[in-house]
N, C-alpha and C positions, 0 to 999 in steps of 0.2 A: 622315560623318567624325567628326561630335562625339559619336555615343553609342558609336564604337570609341574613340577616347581617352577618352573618360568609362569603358567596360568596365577598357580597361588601365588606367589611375591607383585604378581600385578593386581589382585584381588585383594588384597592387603595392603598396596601401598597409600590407600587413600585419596589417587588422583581421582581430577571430576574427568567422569564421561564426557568425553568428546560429544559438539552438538552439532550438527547437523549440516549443513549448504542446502538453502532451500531451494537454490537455484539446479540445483539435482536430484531433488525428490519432488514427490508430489503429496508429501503429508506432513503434518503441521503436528509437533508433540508438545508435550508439556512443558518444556523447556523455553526460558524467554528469547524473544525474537527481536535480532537487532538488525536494523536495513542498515547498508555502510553506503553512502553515496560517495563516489570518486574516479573520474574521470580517466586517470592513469591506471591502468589492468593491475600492473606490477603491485603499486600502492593496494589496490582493491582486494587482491587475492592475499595479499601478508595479512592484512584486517583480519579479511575473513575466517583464515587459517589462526591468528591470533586468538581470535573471540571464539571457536568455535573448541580449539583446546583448553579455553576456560570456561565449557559445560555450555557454551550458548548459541542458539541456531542462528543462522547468519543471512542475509539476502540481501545482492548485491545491485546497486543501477549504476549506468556510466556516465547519466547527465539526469538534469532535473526532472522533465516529463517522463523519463522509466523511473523516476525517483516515486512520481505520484503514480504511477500504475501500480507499480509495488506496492506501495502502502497500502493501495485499497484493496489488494491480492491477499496481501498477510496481519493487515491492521499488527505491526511491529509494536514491540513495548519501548523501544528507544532510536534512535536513528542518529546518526553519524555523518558529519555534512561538509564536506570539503566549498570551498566560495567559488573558485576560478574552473567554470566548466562552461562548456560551449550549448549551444542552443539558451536553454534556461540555465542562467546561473546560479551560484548557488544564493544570493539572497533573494533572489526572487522566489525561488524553492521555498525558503525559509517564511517568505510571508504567507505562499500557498499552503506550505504545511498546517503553520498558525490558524489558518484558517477551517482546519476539519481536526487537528487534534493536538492536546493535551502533552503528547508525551514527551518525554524530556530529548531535545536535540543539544548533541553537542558538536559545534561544528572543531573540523580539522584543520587548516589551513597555512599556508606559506607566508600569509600574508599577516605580519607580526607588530606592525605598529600600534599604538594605542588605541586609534581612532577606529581602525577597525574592530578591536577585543570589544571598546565602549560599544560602538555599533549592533556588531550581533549580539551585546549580550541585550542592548536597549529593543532592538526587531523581533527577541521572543527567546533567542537559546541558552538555555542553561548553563551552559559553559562551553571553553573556548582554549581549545590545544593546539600549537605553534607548532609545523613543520621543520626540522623532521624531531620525531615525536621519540618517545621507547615505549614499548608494546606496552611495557608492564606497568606505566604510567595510564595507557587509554583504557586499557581494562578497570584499574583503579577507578577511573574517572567514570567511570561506564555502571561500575558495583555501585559505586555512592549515587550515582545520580538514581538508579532502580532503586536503590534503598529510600530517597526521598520520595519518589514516586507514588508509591504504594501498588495498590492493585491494577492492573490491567483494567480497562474499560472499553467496551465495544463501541466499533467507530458510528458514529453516527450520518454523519455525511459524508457523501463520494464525490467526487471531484477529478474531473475527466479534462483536463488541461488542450489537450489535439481542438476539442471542440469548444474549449470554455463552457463547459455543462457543467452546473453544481447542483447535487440532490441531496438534500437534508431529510434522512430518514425521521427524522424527530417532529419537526415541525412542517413536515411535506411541501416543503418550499423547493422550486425548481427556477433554476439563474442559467439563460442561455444568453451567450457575448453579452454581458452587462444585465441582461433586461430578465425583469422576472417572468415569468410564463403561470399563466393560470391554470390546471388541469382539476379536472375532478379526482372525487375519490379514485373512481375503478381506474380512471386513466393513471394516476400517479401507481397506484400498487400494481399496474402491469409495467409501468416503466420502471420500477423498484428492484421487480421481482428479477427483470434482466440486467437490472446496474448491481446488483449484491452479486448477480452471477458471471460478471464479466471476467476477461475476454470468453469467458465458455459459452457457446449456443443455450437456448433452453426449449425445452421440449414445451408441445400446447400441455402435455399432460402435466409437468411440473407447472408449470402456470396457474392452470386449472384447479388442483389439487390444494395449491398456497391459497388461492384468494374465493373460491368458489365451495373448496371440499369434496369436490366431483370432478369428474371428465365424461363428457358424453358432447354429443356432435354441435346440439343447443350452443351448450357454452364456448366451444372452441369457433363456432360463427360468431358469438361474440368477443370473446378473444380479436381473432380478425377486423372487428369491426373500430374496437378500443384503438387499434395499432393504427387504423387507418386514422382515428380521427388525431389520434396522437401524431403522426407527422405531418397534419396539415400543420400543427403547433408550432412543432421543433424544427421541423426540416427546411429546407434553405430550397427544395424543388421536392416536392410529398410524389412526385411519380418516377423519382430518383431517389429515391431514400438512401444516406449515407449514413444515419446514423442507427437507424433502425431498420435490421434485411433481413430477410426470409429467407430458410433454412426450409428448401425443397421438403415438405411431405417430413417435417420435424417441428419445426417453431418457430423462434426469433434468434435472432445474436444483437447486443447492444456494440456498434463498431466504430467504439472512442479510440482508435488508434491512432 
């Protein structure tokens, strides 16, 4: 009798559903999706545990390049941006971000003088909360900023930092270490097909099936063939392919790591 009243009065009390930790599932719901970047674990897991008791799924990075793997893993609807992190900092982050999408960042930071509130808000982010924060403030600041927002919008371009690769699904533009790269059609939509699917392998038949609408032996020799002439392009030694590797008697894996 007391854990059915106990069900109903929780059923009834109107709180939001708890959302998610993406970083312990593997599926993606309808709920909006916020990356928290933050270096300090402690800091990182309060966020997450914060936003996630206000109905919203969470996914966490500890410095800036897992900042951009994430993103292009969950194309997040807002991101959360601490400055002071090792390898890539956080404004460097902040221009990478700028560079493949839209969504609203706010960064978080210790770092409280003017010059820097001016700064990040002048390099792209939406707004800007002073270390140490109150939960019930970032949430706030987190609701308004999605309310200005509007809809979600599919990312367009990927942007793989390890290697300095950027792929613009929109305009099929491909940018390795500074320099553009030429490919043709089939070649860019086999390199598409493994950069939307990353870090995961792709089978020939998922390949095959996206850009051909078939699988049979024909097409996976040319498959094969695509891949070959595509790392004469990209790769830095095409008979050591690091960015593009072969998955014994399966497919390919794109290995921007």
């Amino acid at each position: 009798m007391l854990m059915a009243e106990t069900a109903t009065s929780t059923s009834n009390s109107g709180l939001q559903a708890p959302g998610l930790d993406l970083d312990a599932v593997q599926q993606l719901s309808d709920q909006r999706v916020v990356l928290v970047v933050e270096d300090d674990p402690d800091t990182l897991n309060l966020l997450k545990l914060t936003l996630r008791r206000a109905g919203m799924n969470v996914v966490g990075a500890l410095d800036g390049k897992q900042a951009i793997r994430k993103w292009g893993e969950t194309n997040p609807n807002i991101v959360l941006l601490d400055l002071m992190m090792p390898e890539m900092d956080g404004w460097e982050t902040l221009g990478q971000l700028r560079t493949i999408t839209d969504a609203p960042i706010i960064i978080l930071s210790a770092l409280s003088q003017n010059e820097n509130i001016v700064r990040g808000l002048e390099e792209g982010a939406d707004d800007y909360v002073t270390k140490p924060f109150q939960s019930t403030e970032v949430v706030a600041r987190v609701e308004a900023a999605l309310r200005r927002s509007g809809p979600k919008v599919e990312a367009t371009k990927l942007l793989f930092p390890d290697h300095e690769l950027s792929i613009d699904l929109e305009t099929h533009q491909v940018t390795l270490k500074g320099e553009s790269i030429e490919l043709t059609p089939r070649e860019f939509e086999v390199l598409a097909a493994l950069a939307k699917r990353h870090p995961k392998p792709v089978a020939y038949q998922t390949i095959a099936a996206e850009i051909w609408g078939d699988d049979n032996d024909k097409i996976r020799e040319r498959i094969k063939w695509i891949v070959y002439l595509l790392r004469q392009k990209i790769e830095q030694n095409p008979s050591d392919p690091k960015l593009i590797v072969n998955k014994v008697r399966y497919g390919y894996q794109l290995a921007a790591e």
